[in-house]
Structures are given as structure tokens and as C-alpha cells.
C-alpha positions as CSV (number, residue, x, y, z in Angstrom):
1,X,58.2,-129.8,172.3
2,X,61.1,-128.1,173.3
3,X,65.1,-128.6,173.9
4,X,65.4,-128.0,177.8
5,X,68.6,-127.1,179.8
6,X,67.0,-126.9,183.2
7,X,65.9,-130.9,183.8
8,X,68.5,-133.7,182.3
9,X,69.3,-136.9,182.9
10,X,73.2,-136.6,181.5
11,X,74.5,-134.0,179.5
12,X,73.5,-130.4,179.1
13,X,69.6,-130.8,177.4
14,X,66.7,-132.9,177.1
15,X,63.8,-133.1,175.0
16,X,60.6,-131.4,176.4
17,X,57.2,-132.7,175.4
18,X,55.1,-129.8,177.1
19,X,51.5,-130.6,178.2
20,X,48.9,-130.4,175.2
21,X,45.2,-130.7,174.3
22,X,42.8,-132.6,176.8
23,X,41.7,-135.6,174.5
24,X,43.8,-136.8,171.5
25,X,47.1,-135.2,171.7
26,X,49.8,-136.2,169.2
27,X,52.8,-135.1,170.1
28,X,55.5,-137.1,169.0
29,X,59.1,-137.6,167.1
30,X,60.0,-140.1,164.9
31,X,62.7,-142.1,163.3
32,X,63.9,-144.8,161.0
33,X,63.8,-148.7,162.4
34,X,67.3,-150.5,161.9
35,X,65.3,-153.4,160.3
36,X,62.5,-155.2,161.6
37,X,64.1,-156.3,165.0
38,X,65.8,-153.4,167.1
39,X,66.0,-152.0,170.6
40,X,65.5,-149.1,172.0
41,X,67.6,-147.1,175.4
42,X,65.6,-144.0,176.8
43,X,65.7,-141.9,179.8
44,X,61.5,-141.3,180.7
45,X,60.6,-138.7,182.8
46,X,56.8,-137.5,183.6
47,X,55.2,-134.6,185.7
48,X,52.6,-137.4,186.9
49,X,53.0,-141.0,187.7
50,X,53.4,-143.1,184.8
51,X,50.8,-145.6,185.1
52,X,47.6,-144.1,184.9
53,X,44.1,-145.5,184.8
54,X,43.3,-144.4,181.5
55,X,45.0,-145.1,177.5
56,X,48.0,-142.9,176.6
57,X,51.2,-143.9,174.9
58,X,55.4,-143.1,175.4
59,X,56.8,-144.7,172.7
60,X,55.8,-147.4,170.2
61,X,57.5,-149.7,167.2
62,X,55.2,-148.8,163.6
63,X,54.7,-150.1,160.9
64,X,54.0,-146.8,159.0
65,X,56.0,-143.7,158.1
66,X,55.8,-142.2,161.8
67,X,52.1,-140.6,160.9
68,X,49.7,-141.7,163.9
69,X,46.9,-143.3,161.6
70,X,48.6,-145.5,159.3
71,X,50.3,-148.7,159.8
72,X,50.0,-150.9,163.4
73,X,51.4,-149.2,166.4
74,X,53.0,-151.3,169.2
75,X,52.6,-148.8,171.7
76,X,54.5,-148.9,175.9
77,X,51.3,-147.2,176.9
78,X,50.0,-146.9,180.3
79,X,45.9,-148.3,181.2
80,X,44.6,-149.8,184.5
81,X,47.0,-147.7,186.6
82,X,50.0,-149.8,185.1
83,X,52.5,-150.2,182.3
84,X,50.9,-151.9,179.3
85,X,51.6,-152.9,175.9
86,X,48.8,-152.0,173.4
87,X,48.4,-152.5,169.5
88,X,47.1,-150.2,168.1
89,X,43.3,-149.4,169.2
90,X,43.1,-151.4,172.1
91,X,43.2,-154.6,169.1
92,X,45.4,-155.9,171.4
93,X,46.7,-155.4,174.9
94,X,48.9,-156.9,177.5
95,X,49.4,-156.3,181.4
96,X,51.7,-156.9,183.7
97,X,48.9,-157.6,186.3
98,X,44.9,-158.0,185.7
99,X,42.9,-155.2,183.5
100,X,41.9,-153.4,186.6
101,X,43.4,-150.6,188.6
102,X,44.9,-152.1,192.0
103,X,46.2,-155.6,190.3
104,X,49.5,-154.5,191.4
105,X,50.8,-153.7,187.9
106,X,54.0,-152.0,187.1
107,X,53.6,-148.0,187.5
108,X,57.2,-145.7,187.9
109,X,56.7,-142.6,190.3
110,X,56.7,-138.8,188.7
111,X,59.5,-136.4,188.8
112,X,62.0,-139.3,188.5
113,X,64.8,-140.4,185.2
114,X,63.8,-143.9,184.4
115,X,65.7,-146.0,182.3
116,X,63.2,-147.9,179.8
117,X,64.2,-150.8,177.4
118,X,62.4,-151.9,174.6
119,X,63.1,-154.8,172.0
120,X,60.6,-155.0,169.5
121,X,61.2,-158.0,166.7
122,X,58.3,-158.0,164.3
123,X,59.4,-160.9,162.5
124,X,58.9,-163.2,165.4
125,X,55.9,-161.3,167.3
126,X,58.4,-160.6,170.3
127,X,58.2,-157.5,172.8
128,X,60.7,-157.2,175.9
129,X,59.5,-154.5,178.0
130,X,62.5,-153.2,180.7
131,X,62.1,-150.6,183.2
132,X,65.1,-149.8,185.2
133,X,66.6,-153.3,184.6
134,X,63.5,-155.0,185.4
135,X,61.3,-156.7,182.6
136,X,58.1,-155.5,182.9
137,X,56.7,-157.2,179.4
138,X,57.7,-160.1,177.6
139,X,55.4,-161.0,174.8
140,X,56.4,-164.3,172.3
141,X,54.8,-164.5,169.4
142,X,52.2,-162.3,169.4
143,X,51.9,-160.1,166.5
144,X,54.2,-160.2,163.6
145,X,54.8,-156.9,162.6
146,X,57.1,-155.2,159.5
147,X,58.3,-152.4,161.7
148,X,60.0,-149.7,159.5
149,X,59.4,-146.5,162.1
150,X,60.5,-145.5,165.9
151,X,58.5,-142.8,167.9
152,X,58.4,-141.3,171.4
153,X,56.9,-138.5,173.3
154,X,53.6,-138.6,174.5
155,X,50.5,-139.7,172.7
156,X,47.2,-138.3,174.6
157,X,43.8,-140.2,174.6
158,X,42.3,-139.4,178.1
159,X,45.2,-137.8,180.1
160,X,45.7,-136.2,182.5
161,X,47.5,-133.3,181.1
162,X,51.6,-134.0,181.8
163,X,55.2,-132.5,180.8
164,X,56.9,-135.2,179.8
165,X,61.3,-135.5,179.3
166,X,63.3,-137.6,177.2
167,X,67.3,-138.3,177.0
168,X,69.4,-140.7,175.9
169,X,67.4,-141.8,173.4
170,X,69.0,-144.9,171.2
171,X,67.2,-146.9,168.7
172,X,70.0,-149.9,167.5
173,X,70.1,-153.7,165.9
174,X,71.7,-154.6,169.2
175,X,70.8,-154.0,173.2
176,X,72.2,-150.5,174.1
177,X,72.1,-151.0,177.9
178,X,71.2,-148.5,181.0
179,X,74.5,-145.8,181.6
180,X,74.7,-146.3,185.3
């Protein structure tokens, strides 16, 4: 990871999540939840399509301390060539169109800010999904969750190999909102 000057969305840096190891490929930050309800505001921006056919993760609501292989891990992960939300494992997973490429899914074109959205309230099993103002998930009462940790950056199970950015990242008890 690195601080980067050259590709922003507002301000004068973003964070840099440089292209890592084909197969897993851990490479994230992470940070205290609010509580166990909270929303998150980040700019996303990928070298490749976001959307891909195979399993790897942006972001994700945890359970844990922010290390990858303890606690449950709502992940905003990408399978079948769409945005997906996935606990932890593939235990559970839902799509915004069939599990297949071509089911006309939500995927957000490379090289490109996007605005993503996330409210993740454990206590009820609730996860809203929002990509550029558009919901893209909504889960009810799916898996109730203590959430205690926040993280984002790019979490590698199949790739393919991808600089990632990040900016404007908010994590908040309350929705944050898209700057326009």
C-alpha cells in the first residue's frame, strides 16, 4: 500500500493498494466499528473491472480484531462477474442476479471513482449495499453479527492481479452520504 498524489478522487492523496501475490493476497487496513450498526462512505477505484468471475473482497464488516482468520467477515466481494455479498467462506452469499456470469449482475467499469455505501447492522442481520446511489444489496435478517472491526483494500483469492485506490473513506453511526 502506498499514499498516492498522482490518482485522487478529492484532495491531494489517496490510498494505494498495489497489485500483490497471485492467490491469497491480504492486503488490507483496518479500524474500529462505532457499535454494532454503522455505515460506511468510500471512493473505490480498480485497474480492472470490479466484478469479476472469481472470489475476491473490497471491504467487509468483522467480527474479529481486523486479522483475516478470526471472527465472521461480511465481505462487498465480487463472484459471477458481479457485486456480491459473501460471509465469510463462501458460508453465505448473495447476488444481485443468478450465481452465473451473464445474469446481468451489478459490475462498475475500471479506471473510474465510485462512490460505495455500506450499512452493516449485526444486531438485526441487515446489509445495504449502494453503488453510486443505487442499492445494489439489501439483505434483512440474515446473519446477526457482533461487528466490532471495519476493513478495506483488496483481499485476493483467485484474482486477477489489480491496483486498487481508496478516498474518502468514513466509517460513522449515521449515513455519511456521496460528496457530489
Amino acid at each position: 500500500m502506498a499514499i498516492d498524489s498522482s490518482i485522487v478522487h478529492a484532495g491531494t492523496r489517496a490510498l494505494r493498494v498495489n497489485p500483490g501475490m497471485s492467490g491469497y493476497d491480504w492486503r488490507m487496513l483496518s479500524v474500529p466499528a462505532p457499535g454494532p450498526a454503522f455505515w460506511v462512505r468510500l471512493y473505490v477505484r480498480s485497474s480492472v473491472d470490479l466484478g469479476q468471475s472469481d472470489h475476491n473482497a473490497y471491504f467487509q464488516a468483522m467480527t474479529g480484531d481486523g486479522e483475516p482468520n478470526i471472527g465472521d467477515n461480511m465481505e462487498v466481494a465480487e463472484q459471477y462477474c458481479q457485486l456480491v455479498l459473501n460471509m465469510r467462506d463462501d458460508v453465505a452469499l448473495s447476488v444481485g442476479g443468478e450465481a452465473r456470469c451473464g445474469s446481468n449482475g451489478v459490475k462498475l467499469p475500471k479506471d473510474q471513482w465510485h462512490c460505495m455505501e455500506a450499512y452493516f447492522d449485526g444486531t438485526k442481520g441487515d446489509v445495504q449495499v449502494y453503488a453510486n446511489g443505487t442499492k445494489i444489496i439489501d439483505k434483512t435478517n440474515w446473519k446477526k453479527l457482533a461487528y466490532k472491526t471495519f476493513s478495506f483494500g483488496y483481499l485476493g483469492f483467485h484474482g486477477p492481479a489489480r491496483t486498487m485506490w481508496y478516498d474518502d473513506v468514513a466509517v460513522a453511526p449515521e449515513r455519511i452520504g456521496c460528496a457530489p
